[in-house]
Wavefront OBJ file of the C-alpha trace (Angstrom):
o trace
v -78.111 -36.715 33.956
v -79.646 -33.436 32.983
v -80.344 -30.834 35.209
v -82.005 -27.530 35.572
v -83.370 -26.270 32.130
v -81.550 -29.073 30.324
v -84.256 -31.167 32.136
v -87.013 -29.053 31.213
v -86.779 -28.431 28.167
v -85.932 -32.025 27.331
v -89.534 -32.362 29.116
v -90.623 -30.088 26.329
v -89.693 -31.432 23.584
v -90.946 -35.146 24.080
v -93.104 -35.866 21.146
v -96.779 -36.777 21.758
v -98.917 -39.306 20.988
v -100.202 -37.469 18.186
v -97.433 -36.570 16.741
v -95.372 -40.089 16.912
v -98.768 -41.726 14.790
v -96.789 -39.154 12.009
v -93.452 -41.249 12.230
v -95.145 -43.903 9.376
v -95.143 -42.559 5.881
v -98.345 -44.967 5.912
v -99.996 -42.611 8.595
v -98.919 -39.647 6.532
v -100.667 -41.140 3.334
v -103.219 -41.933 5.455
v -103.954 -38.583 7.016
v -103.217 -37.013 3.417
v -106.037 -39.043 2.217
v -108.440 -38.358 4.607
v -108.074 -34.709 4.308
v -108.425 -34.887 0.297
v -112.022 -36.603 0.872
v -113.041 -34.415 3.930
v -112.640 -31.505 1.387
v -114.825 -33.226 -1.003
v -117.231 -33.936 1.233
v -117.369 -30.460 2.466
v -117.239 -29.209 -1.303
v -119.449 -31.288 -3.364
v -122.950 -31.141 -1.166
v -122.609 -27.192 -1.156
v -122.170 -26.628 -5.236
v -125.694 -26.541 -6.170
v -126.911 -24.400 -3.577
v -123.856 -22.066 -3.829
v -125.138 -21.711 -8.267
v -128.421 -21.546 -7.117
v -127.934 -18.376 -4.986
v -125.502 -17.193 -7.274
v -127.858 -17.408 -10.637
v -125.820 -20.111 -12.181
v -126.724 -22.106 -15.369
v -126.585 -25.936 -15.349
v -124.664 -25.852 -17.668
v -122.092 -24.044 -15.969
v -122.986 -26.168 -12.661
v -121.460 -29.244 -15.275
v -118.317 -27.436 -16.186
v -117.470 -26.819 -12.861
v -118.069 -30.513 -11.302
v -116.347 -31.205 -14.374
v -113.304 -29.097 -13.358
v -113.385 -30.064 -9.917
v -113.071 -33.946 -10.730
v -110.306 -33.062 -12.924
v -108.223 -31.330 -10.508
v -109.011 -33.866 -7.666
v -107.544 -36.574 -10.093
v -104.765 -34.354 -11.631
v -104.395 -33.703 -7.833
v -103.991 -36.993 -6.549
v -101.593 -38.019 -9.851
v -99.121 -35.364 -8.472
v -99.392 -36.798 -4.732
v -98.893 -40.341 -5.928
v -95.825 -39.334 -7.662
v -94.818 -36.987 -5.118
v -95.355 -40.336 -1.941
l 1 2 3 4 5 6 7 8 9 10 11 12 13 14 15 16 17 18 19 20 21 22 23 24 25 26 27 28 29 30 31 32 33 34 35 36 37 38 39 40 41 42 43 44 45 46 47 48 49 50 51 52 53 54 55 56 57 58 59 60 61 62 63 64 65 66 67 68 69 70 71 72 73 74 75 76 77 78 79 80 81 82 83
């Protein structure tokens, strides 16, 4: 039986709810995933108002989406290998 701080900080350190959902590499890919197309979704609407502001070319507005989808795919070549 514990006792004293023993018991309280054994209290403490009881994992949540939250974090026991982490305990499945499928959650993890899962949560990974979600995050990669929040960003995009956050990213991707804003562009064109971002070069519009900014002077931009459209041409330069197509390099840059062009860049972006690269690195999302190079990006999710490297987690793949990496999960």
């Amino acid at each position: 039986s514990l006792e004293g701080s023993e018991a309280a900080f054994s209290t403490f350190m009881r994992p949540t709810p939250l974090l026991r959902l982490l305990d499945s590499p499928t959650n993890v890919l899962l949560l990974a995933v979600f995050v990669d197309m929040f960003g995009v979704a956050l990213v991707l609407p804003n562009l064109p108002f971002l070069f519009a502001e900014l002077g931009g070319t459209p041409e330069s507005f197509g390099v840059l989406s062009s860049v972006y989808a690269i690195a999302q795919l190079t990006g999710g070549l490297v987690i793949g290998l990496v999960g």
